[in-house]
C-alpha positions as CSV (number, residue, x, y, z in Angstrom):
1,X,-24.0,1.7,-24.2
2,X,-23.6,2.6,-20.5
3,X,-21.3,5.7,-20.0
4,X,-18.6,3.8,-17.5
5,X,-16.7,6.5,-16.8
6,X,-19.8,8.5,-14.8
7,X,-20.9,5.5,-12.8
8,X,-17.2,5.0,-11.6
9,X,-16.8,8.9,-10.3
10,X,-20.8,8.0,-8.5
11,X,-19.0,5.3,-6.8
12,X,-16.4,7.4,-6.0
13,X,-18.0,10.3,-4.6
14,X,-20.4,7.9,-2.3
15,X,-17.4,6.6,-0.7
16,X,-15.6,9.9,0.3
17,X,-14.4,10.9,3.5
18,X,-15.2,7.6,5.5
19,X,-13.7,4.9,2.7
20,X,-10.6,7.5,2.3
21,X,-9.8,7.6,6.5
22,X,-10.6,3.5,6.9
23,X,-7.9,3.3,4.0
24,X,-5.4,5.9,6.2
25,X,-6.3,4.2,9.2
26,X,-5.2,0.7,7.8
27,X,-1.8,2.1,6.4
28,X,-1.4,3.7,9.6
29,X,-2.1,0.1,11.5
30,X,-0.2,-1.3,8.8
31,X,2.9,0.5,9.7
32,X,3.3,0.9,14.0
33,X,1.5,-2.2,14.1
34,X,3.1,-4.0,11.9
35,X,6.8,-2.4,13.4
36,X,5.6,-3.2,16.3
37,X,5.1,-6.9,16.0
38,X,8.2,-7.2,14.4
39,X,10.3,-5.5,16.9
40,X,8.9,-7.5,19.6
41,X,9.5,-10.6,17.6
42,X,13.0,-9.6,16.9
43,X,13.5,-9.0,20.4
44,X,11.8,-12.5,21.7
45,X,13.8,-14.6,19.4
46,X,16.8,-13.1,19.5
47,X,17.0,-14.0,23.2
48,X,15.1,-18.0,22.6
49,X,16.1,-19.0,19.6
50,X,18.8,-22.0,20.8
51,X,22.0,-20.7,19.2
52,X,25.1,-18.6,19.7
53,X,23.7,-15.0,20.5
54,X,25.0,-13.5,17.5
55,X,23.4,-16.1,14.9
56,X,20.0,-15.7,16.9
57,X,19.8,-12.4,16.7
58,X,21.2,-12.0,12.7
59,X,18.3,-14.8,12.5
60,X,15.6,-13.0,14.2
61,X,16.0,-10.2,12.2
62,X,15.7,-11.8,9.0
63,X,12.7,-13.5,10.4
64,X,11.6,-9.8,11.0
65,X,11.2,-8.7,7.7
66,X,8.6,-11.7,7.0
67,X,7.3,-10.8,10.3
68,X,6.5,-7.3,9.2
69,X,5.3,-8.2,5.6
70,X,2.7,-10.8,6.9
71,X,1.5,-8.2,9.0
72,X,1.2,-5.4,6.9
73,X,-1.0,-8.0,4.5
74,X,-3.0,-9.2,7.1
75,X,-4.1,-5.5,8.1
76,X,-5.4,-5.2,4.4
77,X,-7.4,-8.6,4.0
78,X,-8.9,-8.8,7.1
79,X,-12.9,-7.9,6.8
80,X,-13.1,-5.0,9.4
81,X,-10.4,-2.5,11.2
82,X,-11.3,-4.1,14.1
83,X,-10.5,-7.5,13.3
84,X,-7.5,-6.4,11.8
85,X,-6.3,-4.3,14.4
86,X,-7.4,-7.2,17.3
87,X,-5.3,-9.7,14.5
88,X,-2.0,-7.5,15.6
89,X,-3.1,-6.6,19.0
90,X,-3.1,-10.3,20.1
91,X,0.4,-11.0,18.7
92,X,1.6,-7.6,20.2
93,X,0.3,-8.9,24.0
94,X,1.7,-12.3,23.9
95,X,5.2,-11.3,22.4
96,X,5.7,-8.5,24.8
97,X,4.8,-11.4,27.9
98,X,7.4,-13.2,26.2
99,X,9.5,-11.1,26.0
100,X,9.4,-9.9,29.8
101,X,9.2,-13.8,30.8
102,X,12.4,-14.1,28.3
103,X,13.9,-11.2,29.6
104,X,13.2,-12.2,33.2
105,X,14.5,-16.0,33.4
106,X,17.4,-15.2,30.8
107,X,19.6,-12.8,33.0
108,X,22.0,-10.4,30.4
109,X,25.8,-11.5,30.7
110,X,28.3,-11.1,28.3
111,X,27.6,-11.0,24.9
112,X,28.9,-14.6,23.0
């Protein structure tokens, strides 16, 4: 019988360093990427979403939280850091222009 246990701590002593930091660099991606999609989503709805500014923006942030959770699993099954971090970095570009497009046809008045 194969001793199990020693092939496991050869597996994990060939990964080291580099498998450990791609891990910290996901989480890391994970989290201000992930925060970062979700706040601008929050943001972007909260000012199109076509209802009383109060529901939309109770609404957006309950969207926010699904937001955030998709995110955070799409950082961890996508093939390469790269992918994953172009996979937010798209999201993050089009939500902030649509925000400022939001922000700049939707003048700030009095809140409803």
């Amino acid at each position: 019988m194969a001793n199990v246990s020693g092939s496991i701590d050869r597996d994990r002593s060939r990964r080291g360093w580099r498998y450990r930091s791609a891990v910290a660099a996901r989480v890391l991606l994970a989290a201000f990427g992930g925060y970062g999609v979700a706040a601008l989503a929050t943001a972007f709805l909260s000012l199109t979403l076509p209802m009383v500014r109060s529901e939309a923006v109770a609404t957006a942030t309950l969207l926010s939280f699904a937001i955030l959770a998709g995110a955070v699993v799409w950082v961890f099954a996508a093939r390469t850091l790269t992918r994953a971090a172009i996979g937010l970095g798209l999201p993050l570009a089009l939500l902030g222009l649509g925000l400022w497009v939001a922000l700049s046809l939707n003048p700030m008045g009095p809140p409803a």
